[in-house]
C-alpha positions in Angstrom: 149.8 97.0 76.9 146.8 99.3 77.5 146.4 102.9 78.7 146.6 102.3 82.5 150.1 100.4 81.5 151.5 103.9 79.9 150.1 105.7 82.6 151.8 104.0 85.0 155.1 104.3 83.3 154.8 108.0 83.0 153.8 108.1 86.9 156.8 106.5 87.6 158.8 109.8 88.2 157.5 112.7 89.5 159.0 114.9 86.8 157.4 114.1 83.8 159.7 115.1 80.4 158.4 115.6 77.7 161.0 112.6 76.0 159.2 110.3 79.0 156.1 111.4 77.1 157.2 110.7 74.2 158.5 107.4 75.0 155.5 106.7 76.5 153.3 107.2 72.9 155.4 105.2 71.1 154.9 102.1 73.4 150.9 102.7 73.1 151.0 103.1 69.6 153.7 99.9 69.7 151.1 98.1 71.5 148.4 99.0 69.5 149.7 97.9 66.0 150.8 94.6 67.8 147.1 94.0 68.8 145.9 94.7 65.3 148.3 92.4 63.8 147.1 89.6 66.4 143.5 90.0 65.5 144.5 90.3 61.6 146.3 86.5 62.0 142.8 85.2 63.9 141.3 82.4 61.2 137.8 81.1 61.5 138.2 77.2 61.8 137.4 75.4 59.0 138.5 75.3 55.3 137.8 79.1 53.6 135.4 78.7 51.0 135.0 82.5 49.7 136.6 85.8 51.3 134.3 88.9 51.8 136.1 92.1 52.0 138.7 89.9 53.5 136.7 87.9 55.9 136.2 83.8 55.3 133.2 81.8 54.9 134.6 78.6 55.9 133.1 75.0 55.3 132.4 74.6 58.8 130.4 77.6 58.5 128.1 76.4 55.6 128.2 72.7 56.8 126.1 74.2 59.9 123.4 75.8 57.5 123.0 72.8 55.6 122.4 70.9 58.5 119.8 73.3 60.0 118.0 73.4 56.6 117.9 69.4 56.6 119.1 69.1 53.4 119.2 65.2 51.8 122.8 64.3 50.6 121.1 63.9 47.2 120.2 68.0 47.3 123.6 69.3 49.1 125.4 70.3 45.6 122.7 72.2 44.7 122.2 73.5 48.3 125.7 74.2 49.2 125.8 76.7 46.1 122.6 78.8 47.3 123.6 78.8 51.4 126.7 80.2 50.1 125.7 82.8 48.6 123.6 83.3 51.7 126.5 83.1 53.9 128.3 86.2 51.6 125.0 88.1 51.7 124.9 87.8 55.5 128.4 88.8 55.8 128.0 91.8 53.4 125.2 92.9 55.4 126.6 92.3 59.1 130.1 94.7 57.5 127.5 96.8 56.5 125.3 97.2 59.7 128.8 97.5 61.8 130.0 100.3 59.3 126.2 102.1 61.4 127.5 100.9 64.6 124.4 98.7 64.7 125.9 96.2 66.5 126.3 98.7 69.7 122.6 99.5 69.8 121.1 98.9 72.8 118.4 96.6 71.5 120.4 94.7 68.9 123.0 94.1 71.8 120.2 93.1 74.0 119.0 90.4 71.4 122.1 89.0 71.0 122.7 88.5 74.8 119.2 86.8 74.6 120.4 84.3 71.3 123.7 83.6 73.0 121.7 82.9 76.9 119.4 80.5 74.9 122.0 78.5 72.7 124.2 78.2 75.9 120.8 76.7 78.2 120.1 74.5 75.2 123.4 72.8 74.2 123.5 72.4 78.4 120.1 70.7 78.4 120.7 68.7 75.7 124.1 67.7 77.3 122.7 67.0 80.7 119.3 64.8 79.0 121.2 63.5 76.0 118.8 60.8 73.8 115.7 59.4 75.2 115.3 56.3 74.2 112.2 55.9 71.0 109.0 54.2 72.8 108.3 50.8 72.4 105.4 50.0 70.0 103.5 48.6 72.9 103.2 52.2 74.4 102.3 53.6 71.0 99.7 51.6 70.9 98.4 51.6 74.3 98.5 55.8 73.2 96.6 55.7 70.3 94.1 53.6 72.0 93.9 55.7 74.9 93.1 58.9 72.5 90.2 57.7 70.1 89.3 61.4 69.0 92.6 62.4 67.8 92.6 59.0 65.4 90.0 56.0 65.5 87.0 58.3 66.2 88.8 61.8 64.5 86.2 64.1 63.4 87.1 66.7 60.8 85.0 70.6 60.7 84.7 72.2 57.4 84.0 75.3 58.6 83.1 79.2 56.7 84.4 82.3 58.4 83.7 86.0 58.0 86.5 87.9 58.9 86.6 92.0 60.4 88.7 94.0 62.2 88.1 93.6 65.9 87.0 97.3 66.4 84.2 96.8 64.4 82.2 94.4 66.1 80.1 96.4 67.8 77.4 96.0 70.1 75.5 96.9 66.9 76.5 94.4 64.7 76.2 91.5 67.6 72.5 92.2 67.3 72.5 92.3 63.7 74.1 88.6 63.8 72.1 87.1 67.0 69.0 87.8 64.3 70.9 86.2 61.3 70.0 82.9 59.8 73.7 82.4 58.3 76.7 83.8 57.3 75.5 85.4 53.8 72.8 87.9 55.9 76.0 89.0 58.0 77.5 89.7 55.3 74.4 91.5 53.4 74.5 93.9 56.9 78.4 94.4 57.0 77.9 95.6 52.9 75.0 97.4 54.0 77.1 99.3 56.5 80.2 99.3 54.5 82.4 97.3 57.0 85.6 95.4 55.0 85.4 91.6 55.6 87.2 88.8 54.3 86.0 85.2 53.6 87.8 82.1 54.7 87.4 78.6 54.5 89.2 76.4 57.3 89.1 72.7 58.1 90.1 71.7 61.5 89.7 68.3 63.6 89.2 66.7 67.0 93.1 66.6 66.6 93.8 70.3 66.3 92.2 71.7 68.8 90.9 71.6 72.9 88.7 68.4 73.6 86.1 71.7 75.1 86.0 73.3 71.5 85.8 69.7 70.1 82.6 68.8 72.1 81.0 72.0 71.8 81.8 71.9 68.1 80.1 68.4 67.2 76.9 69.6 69.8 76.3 72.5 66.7 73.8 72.0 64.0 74.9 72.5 60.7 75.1 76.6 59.8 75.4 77.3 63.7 77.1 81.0 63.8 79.2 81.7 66.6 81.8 85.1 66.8 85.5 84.6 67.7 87.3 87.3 68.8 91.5 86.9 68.2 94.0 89.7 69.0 93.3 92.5 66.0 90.1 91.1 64.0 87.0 89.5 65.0 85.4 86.0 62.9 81.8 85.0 62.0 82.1 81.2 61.9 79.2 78.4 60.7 80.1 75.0 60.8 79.7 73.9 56.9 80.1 70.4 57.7 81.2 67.7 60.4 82.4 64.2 58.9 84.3 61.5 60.0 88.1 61.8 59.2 90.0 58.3 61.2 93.6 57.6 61.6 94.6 54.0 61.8 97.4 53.3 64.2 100.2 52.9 61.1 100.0 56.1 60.0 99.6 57.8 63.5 102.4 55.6 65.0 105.7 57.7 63.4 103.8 61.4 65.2 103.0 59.3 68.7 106.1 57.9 68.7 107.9 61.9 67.9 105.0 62.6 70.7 106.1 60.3 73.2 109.9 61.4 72.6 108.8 65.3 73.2 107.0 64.8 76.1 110.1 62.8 77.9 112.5 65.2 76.8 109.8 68.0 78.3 109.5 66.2 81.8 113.8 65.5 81.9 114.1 69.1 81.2 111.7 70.0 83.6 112.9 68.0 86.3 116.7 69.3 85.5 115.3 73.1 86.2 113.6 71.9 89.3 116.8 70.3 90.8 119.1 73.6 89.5 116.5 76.2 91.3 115.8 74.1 94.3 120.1 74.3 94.8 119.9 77.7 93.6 119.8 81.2 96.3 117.2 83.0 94.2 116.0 86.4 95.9 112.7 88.7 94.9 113.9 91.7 95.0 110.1 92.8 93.5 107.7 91.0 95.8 105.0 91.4 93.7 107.2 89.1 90.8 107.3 86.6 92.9 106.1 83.1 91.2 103.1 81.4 92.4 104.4 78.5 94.9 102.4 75.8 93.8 102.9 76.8 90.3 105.1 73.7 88.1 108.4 74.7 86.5 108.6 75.9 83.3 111.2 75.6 80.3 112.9 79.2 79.4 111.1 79.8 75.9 114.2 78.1 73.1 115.9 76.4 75.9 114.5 72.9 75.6 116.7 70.7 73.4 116.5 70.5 69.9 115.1 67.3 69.7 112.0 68.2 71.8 111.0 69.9 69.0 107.5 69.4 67.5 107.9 67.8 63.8 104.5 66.6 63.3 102.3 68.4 60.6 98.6 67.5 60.2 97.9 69.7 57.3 101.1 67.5 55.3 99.8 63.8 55.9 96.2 63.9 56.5 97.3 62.1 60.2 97.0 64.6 63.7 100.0 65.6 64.8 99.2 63.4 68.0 98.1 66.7 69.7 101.7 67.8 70.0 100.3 69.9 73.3 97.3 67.4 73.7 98.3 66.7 77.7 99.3 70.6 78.6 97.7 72.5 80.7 94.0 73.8 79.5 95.9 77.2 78.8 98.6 76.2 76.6 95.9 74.6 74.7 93.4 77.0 73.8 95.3 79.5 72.4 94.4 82.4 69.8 90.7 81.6 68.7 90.1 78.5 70.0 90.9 80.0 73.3 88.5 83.1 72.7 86.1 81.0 71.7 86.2 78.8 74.8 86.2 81.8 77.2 82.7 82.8 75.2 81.7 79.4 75.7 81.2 79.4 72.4 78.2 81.2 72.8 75.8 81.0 69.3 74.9 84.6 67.8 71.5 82.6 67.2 
């Protein structure tokens, strides 16, 4: 019973005692405690494992972080001990948060309507496109042979960076560079001028980034400077050295074959969104928002299934990641300073 209900039993006469009124309290309040000791009986499913501030971490509950941390079976004691713990903390700090009304903020609220949104259009996608089936070794193959650069012909760049805060590349300093023989007389000018700079060292292949930056890359003599400008700070890079880095198809095949199985689960996805909007009574009411029409679908960022997730990691087995986003458009590709350095063309400051 809510407050209309009493309402509408004190409305019921048109001379309202105050004994009707009284009646009438005693049912809210009735109804209240009733509601209090409905949500007091509500259990989380699962087998209660702790209880914080009388709240349960259940196994369910920690069986769900274990598998999103892809722990072995060998590690799960061990595990199970620590994502506990985690579990408490999280409770004690979501009790906490509430205690701020936190969770009726306007942006926290927001957020969480976003998490839920994407969880719901994943486990949907995932439903709808289920498992694609692994690629033969036939169409690995014919992959890795199709792509020499990313394995039989990989070329690895040992490269040297100088690195500054973007606002201080000045017109200035370009023309102190376009002069410079290497990196060390850059940074002989930025000490000169007292201009903070970090060094780097970075190693990057045919694998890693656009097949643009590649050929522009292995066109470079050796010490070639060229500036790359990327969000906040700006980069003085020479290329220190160029060498040949192969993948045979055994060690590429387990990240063409991952490859492969993105890819599919990319185009199914795709193809599901195409049939849902082209079913769909979707009005503008911003004109100016309006989508290019020739423009391809895309995937709501997080809502492609869990299993078109990129796994591979060049860096961890000395093989390329088979260009997770090798086949995108130019765009998704040369992103952050590969894609700053293509829009300069790469242009050498000598």
């Amino acid at each position: 019973m809510n407050n209309n209900h009493v309402a509408a039993i004190m409305k019921t006469s048109p001379l309202t005692t105050p004994k009707r009124v009284l009646c009438a309290a005693l049912i809210l309040v009735a109804a209240t405690l009733s509601a209090c000791g409905d949500k007091a009986k509500e259990k989380k499913p699962g087998q209660a494992l702790a209880s914080v501030n009388g709240e349960e971490v259940t196994v369910l509950q920690l069986n769900e972080e274990l598998q999103r941390a892809g722990v072995s079976a060998a590690q799960q004691d061990a595990a199970s001990k620590q994502l506990l713990q985690v579990l408490i903390d999280r409770q004690l700090l979501q009790e906490a948060a509430a205690k701020e009304n936190l969770d009726r903020d306007p942006k926290v609220m927001q957020a969480i309507d976003r998490a839920r949104a994407l969880i719901i259009a994943q486990a949907y996608l995932q439903k709808r496109i289920g498992s694609v089936t692994k690629p033969a070794p036939a169409e690995v193959e014919e992959y890795y042979n199709k792509h020499p650069e990313f394995f039989s012909n990989r070329k690895q760049f040992s490269m040297n960076e100088l690195v500054i805060p973007a606002n201080d590349l000045t017109p200035e300093l370009r023309k102190a560079a376009d002069s410079a023989k290497s990196l060390e007389e850059v940074a002989v000018w930025l000490d000169a001028h007292k201009i903070k700079y970090g060094r780097n060292q970075v190693t990057r292949s045919t694998a890693d980034v656009p097949p643009q930056l590649s050929s522009k890359l292995l066109g470079m003599p050796k010490g070639q400077l060229f500036v790359v400008k990327e969000g906040p700070r700006a980069m003085f890079i020479s290329v220190a050295e160029i060498k040949d880095a192969p993948v045979n198809l055994q060690v590429a095949s387990s990240q063409i074959e991952q490859f492969l199985v993105n890819r599919k689960n990319k185009e199914l996805a795709a193809a599901e969104l195409q049939r849902l909007r082209s079913s769909a009574k979707i009005e503008y009411l911003n004109k100016s928002m309006m989508p290019d029409p020739k423009a391809a679908p895309t995937l709501p960022a997080g809502a492609a299934p869990s299993s078109a997730v990129a796994n591979a990691d060049p860096a961890a087995t000395g093989a390329p990641a088979a260009a997770a986003a090798v086949e995108a458009a130019p765009a998704d590709n040369a992103s952050g300073a590969d894609k700053a350095a293509l829009d300069r063309g790469v242009a050498g400051l000598k």
